[in-house]
C-alpha positions as CSV (number, residue, x, y, z in Angstrom):
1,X,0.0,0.0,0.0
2,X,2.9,2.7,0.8
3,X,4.3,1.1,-2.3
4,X,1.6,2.1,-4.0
5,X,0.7,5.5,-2.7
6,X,4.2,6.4,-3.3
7,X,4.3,5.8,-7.2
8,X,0.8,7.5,-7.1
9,X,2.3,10.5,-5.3
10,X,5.0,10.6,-8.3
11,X,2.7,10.6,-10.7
12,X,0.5,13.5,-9.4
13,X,3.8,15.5,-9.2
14,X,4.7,14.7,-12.9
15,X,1.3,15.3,-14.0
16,X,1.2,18.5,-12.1
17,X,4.8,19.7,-13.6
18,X,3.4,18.8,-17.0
19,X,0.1,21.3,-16.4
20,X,2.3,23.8,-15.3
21,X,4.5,23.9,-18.4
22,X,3.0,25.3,-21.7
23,X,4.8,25.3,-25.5
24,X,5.3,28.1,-27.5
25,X,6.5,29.6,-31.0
26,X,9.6,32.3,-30.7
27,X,10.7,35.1,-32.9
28,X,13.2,32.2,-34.5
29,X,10.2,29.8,-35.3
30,X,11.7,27.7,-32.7
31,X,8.9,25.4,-30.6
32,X,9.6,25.6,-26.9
33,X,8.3,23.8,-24.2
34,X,8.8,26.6,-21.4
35,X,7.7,26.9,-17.3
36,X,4.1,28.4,-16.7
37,X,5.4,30.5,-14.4
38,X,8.9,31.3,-14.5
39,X,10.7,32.2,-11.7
40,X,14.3,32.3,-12.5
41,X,15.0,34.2,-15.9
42,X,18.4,35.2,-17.5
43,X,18.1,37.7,-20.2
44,X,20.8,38.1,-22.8
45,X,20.9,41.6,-22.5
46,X,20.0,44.5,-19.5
47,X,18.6,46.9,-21.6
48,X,15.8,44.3,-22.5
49,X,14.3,45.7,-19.1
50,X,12.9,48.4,-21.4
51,X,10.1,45.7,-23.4
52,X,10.2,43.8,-19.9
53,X,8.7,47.0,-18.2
54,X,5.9,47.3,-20.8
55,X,4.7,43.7,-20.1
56,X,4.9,43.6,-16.4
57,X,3.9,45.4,-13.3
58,X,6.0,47.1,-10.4
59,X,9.6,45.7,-10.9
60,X,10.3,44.5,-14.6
61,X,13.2,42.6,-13.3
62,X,11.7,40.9,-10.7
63,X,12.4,37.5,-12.1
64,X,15.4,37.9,-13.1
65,X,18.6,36.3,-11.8
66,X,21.1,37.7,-14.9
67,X,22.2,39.2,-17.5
68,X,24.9,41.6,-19.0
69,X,25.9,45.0,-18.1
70,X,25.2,46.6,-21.5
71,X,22.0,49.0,-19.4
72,X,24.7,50.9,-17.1
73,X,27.3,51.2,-19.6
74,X,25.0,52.6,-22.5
75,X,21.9,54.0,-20.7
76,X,23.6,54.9,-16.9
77,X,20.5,57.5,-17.0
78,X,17.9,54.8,-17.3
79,X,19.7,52.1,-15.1
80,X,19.9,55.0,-12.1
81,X,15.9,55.3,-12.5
82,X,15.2,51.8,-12.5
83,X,17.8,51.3,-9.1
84,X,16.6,53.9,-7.0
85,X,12.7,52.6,-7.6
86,X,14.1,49.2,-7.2
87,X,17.2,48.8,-5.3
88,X,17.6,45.3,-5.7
89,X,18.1,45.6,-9.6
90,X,21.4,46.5,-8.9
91,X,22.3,43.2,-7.1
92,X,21.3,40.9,-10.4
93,X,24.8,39.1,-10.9
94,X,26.4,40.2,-14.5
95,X,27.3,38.1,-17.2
96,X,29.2,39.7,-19.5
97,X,29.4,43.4,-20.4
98,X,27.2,44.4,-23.2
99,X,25.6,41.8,-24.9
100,X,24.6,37.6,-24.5
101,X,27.7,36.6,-27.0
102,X,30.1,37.5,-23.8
103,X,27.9,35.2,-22.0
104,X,29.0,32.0,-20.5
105,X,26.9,28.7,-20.8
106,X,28.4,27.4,-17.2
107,X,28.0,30.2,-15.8
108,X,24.2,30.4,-16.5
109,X,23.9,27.3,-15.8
110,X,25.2,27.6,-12.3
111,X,22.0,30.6,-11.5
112,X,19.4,27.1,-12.5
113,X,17.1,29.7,-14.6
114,X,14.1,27.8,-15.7
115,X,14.0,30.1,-18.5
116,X,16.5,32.0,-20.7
117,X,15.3,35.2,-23.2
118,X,18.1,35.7,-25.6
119,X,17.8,38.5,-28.6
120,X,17.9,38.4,-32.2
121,X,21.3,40.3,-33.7
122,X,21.4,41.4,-37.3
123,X,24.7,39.7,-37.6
124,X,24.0,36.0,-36.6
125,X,26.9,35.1,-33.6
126,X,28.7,32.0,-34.3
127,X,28.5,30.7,-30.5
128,X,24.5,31.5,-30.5
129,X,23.8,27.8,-31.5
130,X,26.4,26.6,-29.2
131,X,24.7,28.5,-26.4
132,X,21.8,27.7,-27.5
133,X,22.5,24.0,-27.5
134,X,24.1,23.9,-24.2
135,X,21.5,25.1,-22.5
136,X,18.9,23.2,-23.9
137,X,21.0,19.6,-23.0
138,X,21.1,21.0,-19.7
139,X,17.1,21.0,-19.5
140,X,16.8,25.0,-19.8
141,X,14.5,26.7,-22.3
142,X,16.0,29.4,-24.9
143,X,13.6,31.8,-26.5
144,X,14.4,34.2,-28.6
145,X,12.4,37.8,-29.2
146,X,13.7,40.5,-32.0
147,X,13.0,44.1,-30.9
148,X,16.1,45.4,-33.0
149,X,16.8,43.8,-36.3
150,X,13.5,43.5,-38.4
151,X,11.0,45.8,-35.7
152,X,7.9,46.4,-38.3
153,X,7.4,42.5,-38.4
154,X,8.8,41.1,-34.9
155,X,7.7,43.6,-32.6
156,X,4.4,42.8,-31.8
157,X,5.1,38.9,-32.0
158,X,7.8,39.1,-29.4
159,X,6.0,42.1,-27.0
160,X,3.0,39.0,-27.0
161,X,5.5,36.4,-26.8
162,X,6.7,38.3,-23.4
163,X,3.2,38.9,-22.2
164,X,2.0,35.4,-22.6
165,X,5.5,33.6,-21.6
166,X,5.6,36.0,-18.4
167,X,1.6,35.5,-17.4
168,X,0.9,39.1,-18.1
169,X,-0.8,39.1,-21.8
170,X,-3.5,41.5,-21.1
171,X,-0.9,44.5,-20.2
172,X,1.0,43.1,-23.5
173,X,-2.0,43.3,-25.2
174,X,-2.7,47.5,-24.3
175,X,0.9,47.8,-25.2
176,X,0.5,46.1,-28.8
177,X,-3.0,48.3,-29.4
178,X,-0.8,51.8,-28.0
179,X,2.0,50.9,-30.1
180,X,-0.2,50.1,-33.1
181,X,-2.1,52.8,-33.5
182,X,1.0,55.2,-33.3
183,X,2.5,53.3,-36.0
184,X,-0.7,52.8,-38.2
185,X,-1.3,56.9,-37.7
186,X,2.0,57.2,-39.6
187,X,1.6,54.7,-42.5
188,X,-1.8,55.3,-43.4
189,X,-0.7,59.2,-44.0
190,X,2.5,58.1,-45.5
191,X,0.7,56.0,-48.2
192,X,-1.9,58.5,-49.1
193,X,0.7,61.2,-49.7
194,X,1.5,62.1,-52.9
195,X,4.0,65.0,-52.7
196,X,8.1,64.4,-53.2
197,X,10.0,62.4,-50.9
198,X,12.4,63.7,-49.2
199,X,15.8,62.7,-49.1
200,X,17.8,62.6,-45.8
201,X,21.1,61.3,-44.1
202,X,21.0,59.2,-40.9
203,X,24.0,59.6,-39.1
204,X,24.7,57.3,-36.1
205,X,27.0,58.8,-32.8
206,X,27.5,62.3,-34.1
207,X,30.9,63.0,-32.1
208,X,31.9,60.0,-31.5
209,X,33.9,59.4,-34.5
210,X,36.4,61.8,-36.3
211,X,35.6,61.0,-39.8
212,X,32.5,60.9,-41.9
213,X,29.8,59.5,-41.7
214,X,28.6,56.3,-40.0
215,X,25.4,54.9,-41.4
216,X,22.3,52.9,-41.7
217,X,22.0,51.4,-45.8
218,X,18.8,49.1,-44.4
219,X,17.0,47.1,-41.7
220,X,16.8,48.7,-38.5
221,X,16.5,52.5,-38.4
222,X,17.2,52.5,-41.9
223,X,13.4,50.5,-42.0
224,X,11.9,52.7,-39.2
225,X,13.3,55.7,-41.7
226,X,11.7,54.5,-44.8
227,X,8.6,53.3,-43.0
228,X,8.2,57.0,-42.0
229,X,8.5,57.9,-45.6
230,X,12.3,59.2,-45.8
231,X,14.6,58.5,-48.8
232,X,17.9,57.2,-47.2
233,X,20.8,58.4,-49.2
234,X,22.8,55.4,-47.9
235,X,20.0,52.7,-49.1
236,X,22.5,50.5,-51.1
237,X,25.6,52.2,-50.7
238,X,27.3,49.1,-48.5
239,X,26.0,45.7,-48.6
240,X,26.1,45.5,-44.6
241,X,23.7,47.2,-42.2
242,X,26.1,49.1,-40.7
243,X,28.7,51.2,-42.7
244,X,30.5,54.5,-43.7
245,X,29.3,57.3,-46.2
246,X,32.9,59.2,-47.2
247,X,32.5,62.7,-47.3
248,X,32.6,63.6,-50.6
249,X,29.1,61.7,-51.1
250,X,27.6,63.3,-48.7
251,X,27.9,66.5,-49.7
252,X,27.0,64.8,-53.6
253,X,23.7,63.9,-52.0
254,X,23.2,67.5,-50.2
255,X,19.9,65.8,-48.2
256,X,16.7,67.3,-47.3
257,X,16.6,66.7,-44.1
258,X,19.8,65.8,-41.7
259,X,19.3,63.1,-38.4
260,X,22.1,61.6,-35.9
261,X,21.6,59.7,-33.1
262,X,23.2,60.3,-29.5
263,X,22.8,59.0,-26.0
264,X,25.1,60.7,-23.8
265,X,23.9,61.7,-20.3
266,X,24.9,65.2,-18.5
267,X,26.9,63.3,-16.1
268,X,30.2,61.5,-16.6
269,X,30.4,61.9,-20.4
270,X,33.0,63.9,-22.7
271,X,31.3,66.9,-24.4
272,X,31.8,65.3,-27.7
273,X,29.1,62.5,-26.8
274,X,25.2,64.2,-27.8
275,X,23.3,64.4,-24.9
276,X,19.7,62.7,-24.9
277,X,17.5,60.5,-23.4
278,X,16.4,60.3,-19.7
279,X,17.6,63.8,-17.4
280,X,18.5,64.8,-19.7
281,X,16.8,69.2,-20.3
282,X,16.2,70.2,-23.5
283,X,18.9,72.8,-23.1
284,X,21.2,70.4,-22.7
285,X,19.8,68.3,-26.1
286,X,20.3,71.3,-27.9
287,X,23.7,73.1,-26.3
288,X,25.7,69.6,-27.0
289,X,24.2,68.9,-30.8
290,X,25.5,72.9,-31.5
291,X,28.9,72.0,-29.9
292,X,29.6,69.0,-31.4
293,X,27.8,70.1,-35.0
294,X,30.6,73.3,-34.7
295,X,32.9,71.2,-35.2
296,X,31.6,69.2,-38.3
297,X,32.8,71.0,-41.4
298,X,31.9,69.0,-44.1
299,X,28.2,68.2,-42.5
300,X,27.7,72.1,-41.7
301,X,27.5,72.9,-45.6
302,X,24.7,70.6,-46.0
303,X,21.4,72.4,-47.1
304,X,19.6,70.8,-44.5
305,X,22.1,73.1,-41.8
306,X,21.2,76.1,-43.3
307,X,17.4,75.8,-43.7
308,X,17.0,74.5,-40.0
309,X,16.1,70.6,-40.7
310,X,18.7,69.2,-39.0
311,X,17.6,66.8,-36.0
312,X,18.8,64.4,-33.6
313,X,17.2,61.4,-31.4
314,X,18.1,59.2,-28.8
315,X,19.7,56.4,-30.2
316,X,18.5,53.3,-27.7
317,X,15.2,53.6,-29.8
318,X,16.9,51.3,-31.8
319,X,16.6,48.6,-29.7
320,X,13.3,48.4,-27.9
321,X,9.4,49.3,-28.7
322,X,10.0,52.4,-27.8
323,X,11.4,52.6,-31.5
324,X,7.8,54.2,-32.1
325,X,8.7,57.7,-30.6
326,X,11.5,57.4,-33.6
327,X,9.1,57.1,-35.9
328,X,7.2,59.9,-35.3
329,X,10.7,61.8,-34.6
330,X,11.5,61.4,-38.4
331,X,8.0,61.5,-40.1
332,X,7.4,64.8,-38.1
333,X,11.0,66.1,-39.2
334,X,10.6,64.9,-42.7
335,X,6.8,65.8,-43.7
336,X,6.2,69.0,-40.7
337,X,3.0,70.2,-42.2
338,X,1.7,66.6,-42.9
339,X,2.5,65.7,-39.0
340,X,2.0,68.8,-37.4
341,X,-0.4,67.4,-35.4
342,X,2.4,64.8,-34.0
343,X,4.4,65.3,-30.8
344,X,6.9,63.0,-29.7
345,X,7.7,64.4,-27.0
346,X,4.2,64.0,-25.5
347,X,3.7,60.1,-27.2
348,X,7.3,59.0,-25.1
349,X,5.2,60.9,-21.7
350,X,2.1,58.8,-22.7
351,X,4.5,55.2,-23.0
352,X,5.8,56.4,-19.4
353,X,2.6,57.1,-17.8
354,X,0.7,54.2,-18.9
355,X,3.3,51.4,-19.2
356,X,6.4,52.3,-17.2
357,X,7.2,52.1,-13.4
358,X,9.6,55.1,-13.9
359,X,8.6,58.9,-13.9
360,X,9.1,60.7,-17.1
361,X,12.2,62.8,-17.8
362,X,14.2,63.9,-20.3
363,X,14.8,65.1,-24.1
364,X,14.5,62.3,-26.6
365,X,15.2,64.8,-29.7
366,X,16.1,68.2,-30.6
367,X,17.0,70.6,-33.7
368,X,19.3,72.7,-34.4
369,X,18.3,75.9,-35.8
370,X,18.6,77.7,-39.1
371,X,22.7,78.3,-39.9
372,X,23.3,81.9,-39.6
């Protein structure tokens, strides 16, 4: 009888880990048997607490037990919001520095997650399937989302994979409808204009490099660009998604409209790193693009200098839902008259007010005005 009520006793717990396990389809098509309610998540990179936030209440890192440094290196203004509303956040062991490919499989393996979130890269890593394989002979699920390499297709599948695989679809669900109808505001006016397009340069780190000009040809911004109706003067000058415009074509292409991207804080940073994102004042925004745009001989003949259409915008956009403020950031720069109605400024307030468990701050783009 004991015998008996034993084996019965290991079936009910089987049967009962079974129930609380569900499968599921990630970003990579991959089918994944994964906990019902994890409790113990590694994430392959910290600033994925961004999308976390979005699909969870009170701490979005609540679950997690690590991931890499990459938040407090590139985003110290963020990562100092998120510690001092949740202190603990800062004790989350680190795995690497800035990104899951620094990651090491033991070492994961040694925190027992019962769940591991990796992200999609534009340039597939050549230990991701090792990783990947490790893990899974060692009984731990991989998933994988894509918030930064093809965002007009993968965002809303992997905001609803996080929802559902973190118990919390109905928040992930008011996020998708927010985020929706921001973006379908811009493409429905985009595809019933009829006027020229205009042509403009996307220039990533203004300042950080001496030389000219570091670029977007496609995917990424490049797509959030064109999907807002911009003609990218890089779109098939390299074959990569990442690569350099030399001068002398950039002043050949004389664009419209000018962008760059920056996300320097006012603390801790050199002056030639533009200043935007969280704490950061719009004074700030503004005095550091002049400074560093002072120095920029070539870029300050461009047309776009001298008839005021030269912009900037936080560059960790690039890499999170929040991508969506960016859009409106460069169909409102581009077409002025046919968003004129759109604020930015106000649509990142709205995201922090209804999603986040942050207060607002900061500049998240700024212009430069007309050259004198």
């Amino acid at each position: 009888m004991r015998k008996f009520t034993q084996s019965l006793l290991v079936s009910c717990l089987l049967l009962s880990g079974l129930a609380q396990a569900r499968t599921v389809t990630d970003i990579s098509n991959r089918t994944v048997t994964v906990p019902d309610n994890p409790q113990r998540i590694v994430v392959g990179e910290s600033r994925m607490l961004y999308t976390l936030a979005l699909v969870q209440d009170g701490n979005p890192a609540q679950h997690v037990i690590g991931w890499p440094g990459d938040m407090a290196q590139l985003d110290a203004q963020s990562w100092a919001m998120y510690v001092k509303a949740f202190p603990e956040i800062a004790t989350i062991p680190l795995l690497g520095q800035n990104n899951y490919t620094q990651l090491n499989a033991e070492k994961v393996i040694a925190l027992k997650p019962d769940l591991v979130i990796l992200p999609v890269y534009a340039k597939k890593q050549t230990d991701r399937d090792q990783m990947e394989i490790t893990l899974t002979n060692a009984g731990i699920p991989v998933i994988y989302v894509d918030l930064r390499v093809d965002q007009l297709h993968n965002t809303i599948p992997s905001v609803k994979l996080l929802g559902d695989v973190l118990n919390h679809p109905q928040k992930a669900a008011r996020f998708i409808a927010f985020y929706q109808q921001h973006m379908d505001r811009v493409r429905e006016r985009i595809a019933a204009y009829q006027g020229k397009r205009q042509t403009v340069m996307l220039q990533l780190h203004l300042g950080r490099r001496e030389g000219c000009c570091t670029t977007v040809s496609h995917g990424n911004l490049a797509d959030l660009l064109a999907f807002a109706g911009g003609d990218n003067i890089a779109k098939g000058a390299f074959g990569s998604v990442y690569g350099d415009l030399n001068a002398e074509k950039v002043i050949m292409a004389n664009p419209d409209v000018y962008i760059t991207t920056g996300m320097a804080g006012p603390e801790g940073k050199r002056v030639s790193n533009l200043m935007l994102g969280p704490q950061v004042t719009q004074q700030e925004a503004e005095q550091s693009f002049r400074q560093i745009m002072d120095k920029q001989p070539v870029l300050s003949t461009l047309k776009a200098m001298r008839e005021g259409r030269a912009y900037s915008v936080w560059h960790n956009f690039y890499l999170s839902p929040y991508h969506m403020v960016a859009v409106e950031v460069f169909a409102k720069t581009l077409y002025p008259q046919l968003f004129k109605d759109v604020d930015p400024q106000e649509t990142m307030k709205e995201l922090y007010t209804q999603f986040l468990p942050v207060p607002f701050s900061g500049t998240y783009w700024s212009q430069l005005p007309p050259a004198k």
